[in-house]
N, C-alpha and C positions, 0 to 999 in steps of 0.2 A: 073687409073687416079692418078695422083701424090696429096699425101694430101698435104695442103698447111699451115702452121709454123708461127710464129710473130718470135720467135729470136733462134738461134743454140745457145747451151750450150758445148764450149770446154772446156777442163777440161781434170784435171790427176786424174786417175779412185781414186786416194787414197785419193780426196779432196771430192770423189759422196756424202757420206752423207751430207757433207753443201752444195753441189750443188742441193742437190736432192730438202733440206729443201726452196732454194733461189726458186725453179721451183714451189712447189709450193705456195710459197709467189705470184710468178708472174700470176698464175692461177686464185685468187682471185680476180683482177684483168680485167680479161676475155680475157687475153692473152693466145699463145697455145705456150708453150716452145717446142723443140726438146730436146727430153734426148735419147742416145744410149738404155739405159736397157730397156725401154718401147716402144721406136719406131725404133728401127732398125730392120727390118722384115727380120724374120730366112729365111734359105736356099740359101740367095745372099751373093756377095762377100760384105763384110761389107766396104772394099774401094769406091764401086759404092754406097752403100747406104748414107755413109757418102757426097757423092759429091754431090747424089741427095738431101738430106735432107739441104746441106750449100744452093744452087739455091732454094728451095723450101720457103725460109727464108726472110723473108725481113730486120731481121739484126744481129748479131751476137754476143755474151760476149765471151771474154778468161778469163779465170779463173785460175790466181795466187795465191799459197795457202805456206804453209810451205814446203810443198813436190816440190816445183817446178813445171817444165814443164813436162809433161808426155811425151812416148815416141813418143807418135800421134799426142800431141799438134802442134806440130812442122812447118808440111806439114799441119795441120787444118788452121794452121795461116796464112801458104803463100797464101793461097785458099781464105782464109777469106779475105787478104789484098786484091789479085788480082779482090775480087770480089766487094770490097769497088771504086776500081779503075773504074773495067768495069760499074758499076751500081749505084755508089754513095751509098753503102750500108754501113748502121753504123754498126764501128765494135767496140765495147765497153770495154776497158778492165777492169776486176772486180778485187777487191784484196782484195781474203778471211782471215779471222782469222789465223793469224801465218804468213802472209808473209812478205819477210823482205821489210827494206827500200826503197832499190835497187833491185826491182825484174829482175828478167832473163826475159825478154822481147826483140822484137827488138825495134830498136831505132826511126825508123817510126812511131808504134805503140803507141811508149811512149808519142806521142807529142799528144795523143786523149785524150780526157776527162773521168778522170781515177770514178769508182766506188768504193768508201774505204769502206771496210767489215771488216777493221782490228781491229778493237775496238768491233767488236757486228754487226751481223744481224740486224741494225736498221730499221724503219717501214720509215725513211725520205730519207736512201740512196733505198732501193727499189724504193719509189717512185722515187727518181732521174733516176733510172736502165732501170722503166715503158716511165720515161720520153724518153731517149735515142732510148729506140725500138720503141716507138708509134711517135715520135717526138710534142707531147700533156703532158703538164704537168696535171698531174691527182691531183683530192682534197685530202689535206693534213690530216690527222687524227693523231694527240700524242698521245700513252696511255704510262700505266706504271703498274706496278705489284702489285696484293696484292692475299690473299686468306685467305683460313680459314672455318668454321662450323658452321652446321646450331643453328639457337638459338628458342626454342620455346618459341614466344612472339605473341600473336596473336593480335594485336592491333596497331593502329599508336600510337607514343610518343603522347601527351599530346600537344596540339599546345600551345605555350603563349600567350596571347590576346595582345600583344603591343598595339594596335590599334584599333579603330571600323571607317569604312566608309562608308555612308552614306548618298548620297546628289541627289539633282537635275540635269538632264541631262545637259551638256554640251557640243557644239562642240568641244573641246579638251579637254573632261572626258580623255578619254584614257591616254594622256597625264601626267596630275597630277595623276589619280589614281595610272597608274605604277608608279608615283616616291613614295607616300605617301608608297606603298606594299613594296615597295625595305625595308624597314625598319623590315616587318613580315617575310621578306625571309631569313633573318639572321638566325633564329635558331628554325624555325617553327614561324607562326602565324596566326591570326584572324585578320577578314574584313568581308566586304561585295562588291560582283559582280552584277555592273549595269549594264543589259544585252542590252539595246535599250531603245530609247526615251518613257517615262513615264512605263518605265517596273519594277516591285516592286525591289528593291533589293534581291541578293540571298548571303544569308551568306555563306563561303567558307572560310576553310584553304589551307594554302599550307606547306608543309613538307618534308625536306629532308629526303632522303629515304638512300643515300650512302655518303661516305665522305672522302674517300679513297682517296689516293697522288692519281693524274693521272686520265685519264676518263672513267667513267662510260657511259655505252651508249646502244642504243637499250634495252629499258624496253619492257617487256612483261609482262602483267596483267595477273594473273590465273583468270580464270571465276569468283570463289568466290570472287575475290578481297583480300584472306590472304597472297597470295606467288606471289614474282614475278624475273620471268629473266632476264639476263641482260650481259653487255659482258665487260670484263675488260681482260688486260694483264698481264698474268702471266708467269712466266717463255719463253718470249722472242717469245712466239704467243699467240693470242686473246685468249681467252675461255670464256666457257656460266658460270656463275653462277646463282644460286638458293638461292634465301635470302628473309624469312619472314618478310609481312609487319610490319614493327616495329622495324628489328628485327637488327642486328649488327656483325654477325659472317656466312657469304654466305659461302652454299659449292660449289667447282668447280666440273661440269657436266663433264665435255670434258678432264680432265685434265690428261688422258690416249691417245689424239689426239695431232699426232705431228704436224700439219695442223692448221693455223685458223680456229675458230668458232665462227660465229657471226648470226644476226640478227635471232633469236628467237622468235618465236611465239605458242602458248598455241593453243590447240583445245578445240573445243566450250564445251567439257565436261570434260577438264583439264586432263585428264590423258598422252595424249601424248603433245611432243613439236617438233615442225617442225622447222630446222634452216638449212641456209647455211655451210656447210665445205668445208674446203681446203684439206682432207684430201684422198686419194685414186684417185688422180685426180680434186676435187671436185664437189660441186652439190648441191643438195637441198637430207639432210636424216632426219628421225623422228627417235625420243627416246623414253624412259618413262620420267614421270613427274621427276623424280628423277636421268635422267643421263642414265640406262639402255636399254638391247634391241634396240641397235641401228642400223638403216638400211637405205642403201640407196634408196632414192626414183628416182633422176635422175640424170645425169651426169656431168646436167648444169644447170645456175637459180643463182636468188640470191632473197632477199626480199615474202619468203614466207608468203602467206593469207590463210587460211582455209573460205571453206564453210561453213555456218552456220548449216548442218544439219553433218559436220567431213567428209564429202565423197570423198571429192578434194581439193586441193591444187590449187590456185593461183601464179603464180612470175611470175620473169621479168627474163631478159638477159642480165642486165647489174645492175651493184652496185650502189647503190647512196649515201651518206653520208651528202649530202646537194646540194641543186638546185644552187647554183653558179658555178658549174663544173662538164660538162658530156664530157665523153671520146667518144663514139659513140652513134646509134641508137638502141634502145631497142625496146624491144616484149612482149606481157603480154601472156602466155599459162595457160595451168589449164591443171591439171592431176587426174586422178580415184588410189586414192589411195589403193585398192586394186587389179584392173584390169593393172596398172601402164599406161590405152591409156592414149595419149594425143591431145591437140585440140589446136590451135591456136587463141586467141579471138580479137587481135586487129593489124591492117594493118601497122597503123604507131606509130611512140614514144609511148612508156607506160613504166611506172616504176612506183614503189611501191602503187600494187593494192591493194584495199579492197574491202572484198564484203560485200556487203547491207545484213541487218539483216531476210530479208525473201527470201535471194538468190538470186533477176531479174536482180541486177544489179552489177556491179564488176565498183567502181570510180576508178582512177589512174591520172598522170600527164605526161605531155611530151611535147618537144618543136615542134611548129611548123613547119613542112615543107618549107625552106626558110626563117626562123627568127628566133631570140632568145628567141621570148616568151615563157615562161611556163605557160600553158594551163592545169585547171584541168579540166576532160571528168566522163563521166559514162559512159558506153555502154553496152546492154543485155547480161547476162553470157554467153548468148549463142552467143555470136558474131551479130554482127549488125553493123548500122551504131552510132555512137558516137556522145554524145549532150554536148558540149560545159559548161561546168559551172560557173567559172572563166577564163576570156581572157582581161587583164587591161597591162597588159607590166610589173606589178610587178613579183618580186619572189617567186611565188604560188607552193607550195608542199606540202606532205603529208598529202593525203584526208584518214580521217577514219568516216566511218558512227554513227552517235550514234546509241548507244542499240536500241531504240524506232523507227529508222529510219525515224523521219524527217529531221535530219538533218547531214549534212556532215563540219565536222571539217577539217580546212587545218589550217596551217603554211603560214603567207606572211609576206613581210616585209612591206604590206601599208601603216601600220602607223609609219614608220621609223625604228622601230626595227623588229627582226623577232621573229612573237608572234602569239597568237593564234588566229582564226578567225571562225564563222561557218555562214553557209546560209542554210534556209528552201529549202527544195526537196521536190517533187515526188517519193519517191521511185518505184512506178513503171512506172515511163513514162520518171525521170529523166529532168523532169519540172522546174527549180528555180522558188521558188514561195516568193523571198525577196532580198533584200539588203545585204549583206554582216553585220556581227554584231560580234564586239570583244570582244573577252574574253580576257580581259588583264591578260597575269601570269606576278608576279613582277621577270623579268629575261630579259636580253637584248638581249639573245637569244635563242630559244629553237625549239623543233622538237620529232622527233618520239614517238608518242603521242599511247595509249594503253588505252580501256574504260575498267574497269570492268562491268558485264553480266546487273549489274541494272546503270549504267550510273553513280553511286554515286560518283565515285572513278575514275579518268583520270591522268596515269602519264605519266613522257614525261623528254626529256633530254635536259637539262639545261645547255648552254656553256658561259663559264666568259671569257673572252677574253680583254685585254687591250695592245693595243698597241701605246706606247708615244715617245718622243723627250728627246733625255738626252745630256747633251754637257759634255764633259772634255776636261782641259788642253792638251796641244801637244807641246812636244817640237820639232822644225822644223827639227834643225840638226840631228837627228837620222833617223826617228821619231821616237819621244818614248811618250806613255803616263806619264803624270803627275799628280799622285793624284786620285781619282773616280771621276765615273761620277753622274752630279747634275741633276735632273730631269727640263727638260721644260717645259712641259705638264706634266697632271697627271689626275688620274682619270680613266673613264672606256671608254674613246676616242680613236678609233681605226684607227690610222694614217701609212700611207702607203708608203707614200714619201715626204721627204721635201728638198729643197732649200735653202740656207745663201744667200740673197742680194749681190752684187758687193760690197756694202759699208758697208755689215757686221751688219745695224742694224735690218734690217725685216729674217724672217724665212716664207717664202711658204711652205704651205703644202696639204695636201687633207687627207679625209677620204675615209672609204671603209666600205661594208658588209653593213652597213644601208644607208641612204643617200651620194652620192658621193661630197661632197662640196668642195671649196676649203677656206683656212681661211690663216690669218698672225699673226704672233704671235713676239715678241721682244726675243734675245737669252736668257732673265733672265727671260723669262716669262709673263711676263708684255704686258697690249696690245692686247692679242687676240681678233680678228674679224675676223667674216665670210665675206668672198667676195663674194659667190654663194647661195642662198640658191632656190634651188628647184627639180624636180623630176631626171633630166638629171645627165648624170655621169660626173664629172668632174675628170679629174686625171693628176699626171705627173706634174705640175706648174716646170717650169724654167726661171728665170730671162732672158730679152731680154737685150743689152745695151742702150734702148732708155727709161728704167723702167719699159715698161709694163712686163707682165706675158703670156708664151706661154704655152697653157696647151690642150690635148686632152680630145674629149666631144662630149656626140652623141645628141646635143642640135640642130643636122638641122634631127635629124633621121637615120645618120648612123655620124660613128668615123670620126672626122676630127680635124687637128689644129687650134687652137681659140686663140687668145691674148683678154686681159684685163686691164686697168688701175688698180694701188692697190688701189684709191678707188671705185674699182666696176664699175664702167665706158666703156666705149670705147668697150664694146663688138666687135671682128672683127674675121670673119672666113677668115683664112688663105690659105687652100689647098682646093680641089674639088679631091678626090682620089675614090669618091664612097665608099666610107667607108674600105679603105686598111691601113689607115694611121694605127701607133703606135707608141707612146714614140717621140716625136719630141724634137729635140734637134737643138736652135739656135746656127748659127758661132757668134765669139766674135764682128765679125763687124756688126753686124744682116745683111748682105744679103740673105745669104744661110739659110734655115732652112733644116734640114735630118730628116728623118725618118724610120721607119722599116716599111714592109707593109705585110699585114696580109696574102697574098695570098703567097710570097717568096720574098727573098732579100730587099732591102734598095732602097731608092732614097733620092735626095733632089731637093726644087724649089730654083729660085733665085725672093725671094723677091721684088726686085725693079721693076719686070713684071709687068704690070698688072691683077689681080685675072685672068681673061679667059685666060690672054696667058701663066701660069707658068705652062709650062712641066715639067714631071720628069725626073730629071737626073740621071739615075741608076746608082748604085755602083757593082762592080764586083762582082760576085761570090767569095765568101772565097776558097782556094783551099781544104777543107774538103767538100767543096760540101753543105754544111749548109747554111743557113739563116743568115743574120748581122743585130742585131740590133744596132741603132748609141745609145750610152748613156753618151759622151761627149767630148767635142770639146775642146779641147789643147787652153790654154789663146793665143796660137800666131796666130792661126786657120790653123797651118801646119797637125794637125793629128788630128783623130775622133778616142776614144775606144768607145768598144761594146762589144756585146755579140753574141758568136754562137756556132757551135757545139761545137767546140773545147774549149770556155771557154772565157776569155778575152781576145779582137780583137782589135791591132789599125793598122787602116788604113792612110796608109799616099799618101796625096794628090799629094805630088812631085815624088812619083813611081809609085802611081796606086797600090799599093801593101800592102796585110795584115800580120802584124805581132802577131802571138802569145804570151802573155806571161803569164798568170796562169789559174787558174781552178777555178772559180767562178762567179759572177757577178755584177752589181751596180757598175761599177768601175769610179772614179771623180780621176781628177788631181788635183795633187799638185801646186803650183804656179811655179814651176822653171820646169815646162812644161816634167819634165822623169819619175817622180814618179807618180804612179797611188797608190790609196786606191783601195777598193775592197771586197766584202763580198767572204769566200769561201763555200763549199760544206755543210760542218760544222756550215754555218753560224756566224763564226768568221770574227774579222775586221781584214784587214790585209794590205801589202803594198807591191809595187813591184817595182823595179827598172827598167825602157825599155832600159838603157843600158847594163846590165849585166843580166836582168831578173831573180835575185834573190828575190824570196818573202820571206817573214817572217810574224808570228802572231803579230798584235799590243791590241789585244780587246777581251776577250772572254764572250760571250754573260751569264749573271744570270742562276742558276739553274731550269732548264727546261724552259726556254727563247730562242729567237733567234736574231739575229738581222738582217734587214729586208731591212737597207738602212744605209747609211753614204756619208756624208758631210763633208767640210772641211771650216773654215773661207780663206778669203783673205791672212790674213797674215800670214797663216798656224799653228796659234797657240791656234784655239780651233776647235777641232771633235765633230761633230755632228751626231747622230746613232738614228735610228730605232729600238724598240724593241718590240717584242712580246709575252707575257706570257699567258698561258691559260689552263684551269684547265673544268673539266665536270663532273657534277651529275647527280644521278636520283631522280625524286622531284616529290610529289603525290599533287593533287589537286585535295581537297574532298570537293562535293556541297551538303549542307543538305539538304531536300525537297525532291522534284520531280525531275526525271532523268530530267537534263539541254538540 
């Protein structure tokens, strides 16, 4: 039986080592690349395996490098193109380190949506690359490099007392307490944690534990609570380091593995450490506490748990980095780490298990069968049926039991941001036997959470994320920027998309990751107000010509288009799509509203119907075969750009017909209806011309920023951009008393 591939890796044999390294970048993943050295099976004509292995595939990379086209590439391409034709199969071309400007490609090929590998193996074009074969944009992760030695310091720093709190219950404690702690989370500090209605105070520090450029991530507690693991990039893939609590100088575990290494976990008597690697394939292998004796346990997995008495391993089947974005369906198995059998313990969804401190029970999280929800479960180690824990519609992940096992700690974003949460169990029956009760850590957002053995000591990583509104000068006739850009927002406000009003004085916008609202703000800043405030997602706001606001919102229960007066008013759902709608984008006359639709291709209604009778009127197929999303409508209403495979799409209405012209997306017209703005690959601003289709850079996003959206004024002479900066620690949150 023919094994079955996610993407063919063509390639000239003299490029293998960066090919080899990109396959498996993609394995981590839980993609299965095709490489000749490893899957072409000896004894056959290697011409029938290569034909077999292109059909087996569901999509394909060519791999341009400094050496050029190899002599195989050739006929690989014609194969790959024909197959693109018979099957709609994406064929992706990549362009490794050293290629030139103008690679040797055919001219067909050229017009696909390119991979740039020419600056660096970065961790954002893979995911681009992930993007392209699975046609699922996967969650984004930045790191950056540090390294260095261990330091013996056995002890946390010294926390500063800024502050003592201390008060009577409130229905929005949570609330001010996190902002009062934002202040102790600066450079270590002291407080106190109000656990539930008339419950004593428990005194608690919190302390940063790393402080490195770039993100720290997946902490792992040793038992004692002295040493702990953690995963930082170095040298151009992940690695594990090892760094005393206290302490300032980690050394790297892994840094002999050409392969990612991540999410690390301590056995219940610290000597070994269970993590995933990208390395030989990948899989789940264990080391010594110190980097040594490493060996593979299985071939697949990711998010390893030990059993409480060291005998078996816990994981899943798929990665997870945060509950806003999963690629597929996951499994939870458990394996005999000496016998290496394995067992399968849950039927549907599961990701990032824990088992219960006397073994009955293994918690985990996973979406429902049929919905979005994230649902945390328990279910007996030994397989059984599974008892529901949390099931609210929020963003519920990452269950870890306490030490003492009554109680199971998760991550939600309940109370607006995403912070820490626990509820009373059963550990053996997996009973909830309470209310849901917050442990506020001062951080806006945080996750994968690590108890040491007496519950004293819980760390977890801590992500700063800010993303605001900045305007600068433009001048029309080039364009060209004038000057820098002045910030509109500020703060730790994480905005996602914004609008300039027709008349240039209101800015639409929406937030993201905590509550989905939508607000307005004045282009000098001045004026900000929320227009939505409540559980439902609002996103996308674009000016309608009659003033209102068209904005997608799953406020009937699934996604659909909604308008709004700007002040807050007029609530009206627009479309009835069953929940297909995305991105709606009004014509300038407001009849027509477009959209993208979540199952395939585009449609739009004609407004003036009424709600029962607007049909959709679908828009063509792109000829790549792809998906069009509409993302704006030409001031005359003769053309609609978008996005799809291929990049930026306009569509024009008097042909029926799509034209390509660059590689990016977010793309807004210029007022003189040929020039398009546009974010690229890179996440640069940039600008294109639709009659000659020459782009150029106009913007390049802060160091280690990106930019996320762009706007343009009326009179074309002030840009408006999206940006996003973001930075991640590991931070210890130590409770005196009794385990919490």
């Amino acid at each position: 039986m023919t094994e079955s591939f996610d993407v063919f890796l063509s390639h000239n044999s003299k490029d293998k080592p960066l090919v080899r390294k990109i396959a498996k970048r993609l394995e981590k993943y839980g993609l299965t690349p095709w490489l000749d050295e490893k899957d072409l099976r000896p004894g056959f004509p290697f011409q029938d395996g290569l034909e077999e292995a292109m059909r087996s595939t569901r999509a394909a990379a060519v791999f341009v490098g400094g050496h050029g086209l190899g002599s195989w590439q050739r006929p690989e391409i014609r194969a790959c193109l024909n197959l693109m034709v018979e099957r709609s199969q994406p064929v992706i071309p990549v362009l490794l380190p050293g290629a030139p400007e103008k690679p040797e490609i055919g001219l067909w090929l050229r017009e696909n949506t390119w991979i740039d590998f020419r600056e660096g193996i970065s961790e954002k074009e893979i995911s681009r690359l992930v993007w392209g074969i699975t046609g699922e944009k996967p969650s984004k992760e930045r790191r950056s490099a540090s390294s260095g030695s261990l330091q013996q310091n056995p002890a946390l720093p010294e926390p500063v007392p800024v502050a003592q709190i201390s008060t009577a219950w409130h229905p929005r404690w949570n609330l001010w307490v996190a902002g009062a702690l934002v202040v102790l989370a600066l450079a270590g500090g002291a407080g106190w944690l109000l656990l539930s209605p008339g419950a004593a105070p428990v005194p608690l520090t919190v302390t940063r534990l790393t402080n490195q450029e770039g993100i720290e991530s997946f902490p792992s507690l040793s038992p004692s609570g002295d040493f702990f693991a953690y995963v930082h990039e170095d040298g151009g893939d992940l690695d594990i380091f090892l760094q005393r609590v206290g302490g300032s100088e980690p050394i790297n575990l892994t840094a002999d593995s050409p392969g990612d290494d991540t999410q690390p976990a301590f056995s219940p008597d610290g000597s070994s450490i269970a993590f995933r690697s990208d390395r030989a394939g990948g899989g789940i292998f264990l080391m010594g506490a110190t980097g040594e004796s490493v060996r593979r346990l299985t071939d697949f997995g990711f998010q390893p748990a030990w059993s409480p008495d060291g005998r078996e391993i816990a994981f899943a089947t798929e990665r997870v980095d945060s509950p806003a974005s999963r690629n597929r369906e996951s499994r939870i198995w458990r394996i005999d780490i000496s016998t290496g059998r394995r067992r399968r313990v849950t039927l549907g969804d599961g990701v990032q298990p824990s088992w219960s401190p006397q073994g009955r029970r293994i918690a985990y999280w996973g979406i429902l069968s049929g919905t979005g929800r994230r649902v945390l479960w328990t279910i007996p180690a030994g397989g059984a049926e599974a008892i529901p824990v949390i099931d609210d519609g929020r963003l519920n992940w990452n269950p870890v039991w306490s030490p003492d096992g009554r109680f199971l700690y998760f991550v939600s974003d309940r109370s607006g941001s995403m912070n820490v949460w626990r509820v009373e169990i059963d550990e053996a029956t997996g009973e909830v036997r309470g209310e849901p009760e917050p442990i506020t850590i001062p951080a806006p957002w945080v996750g994968m959470l690590s108890f040491s053995r007496d519950g004293k000591r819980l760390l977890y990583f801590a992500r700063e994320m800010s993303s605001n509104i900045e305007r600068v000068a433009l001048d029309p006739a080039g364009p060209s920027i004038v000057g820098t850009p002045i910030p509109v927002t500020r703060g730790s406000m994480l905005i996602s998309f914004s609008r300039i009003s027709p008349d240039g004085r209101w800015i639409a916008f929406n937030t993201w990751e905590e509550q989905e609202d939508l607000f307005l703000v004045q282009p000098d800043g001045s004026g900000l107000r929320r227009l939505t405030n409540d559980l439902f997602r609002d996103r996308v706001p674009r000016w309608a010509p009659d003033g209102r606001l068209v904005f997608l919102s799953n406020r009937s229960g699934r996604y659909e288009a909604w308008a709004i007066r700007p002040d807050g008013g007029g609530l009206e759902k627009l479309t009835d799509t069953q929940g297909k709608a995305r991105n709606p984008v009004i014509s300038p006359d407001g009849r027509f509203l477009a959209f993208g639709l979540r199952t395939s291709g585009a449609a739009r209604v004609d407004l003036r119907s009424p709600p029962e009778r607007r049909r959709l009127l679908r828009f063509p197929e792109p000829p790549d075969g792809g998906s069009f999303t509409p993302g704006a409508w030409s001031r005359d209403g003769f053309r609609l750009a978008g996005t799809g495979k291929a990049g930026i799409l306009v569509y024009s209405f008097a042909t029926g017909r799509y034209e390509r012209l660059a590689n990016g997306f977010s793309p807004v017209w210029m007022s003189d209806d040929w020039r398009l703005l546009y974010i690229d690959p890179q996440h640069r601003i940039c600008v294109v011309d639709s009659r000659t289709g020459v782009s150029r850079i106009l913007l390049r996003p802060a160091t280690r920023a990106e930019f996320y959206g762009v706007d343009v004024s009326p009179d074309d002479r002030t840009l408006f951009a999206v940006q996003l900066q973001e930075s991640g620690d590991v931070w210890a949150l130590s409770l005196s008393g009794k385990s919490p």
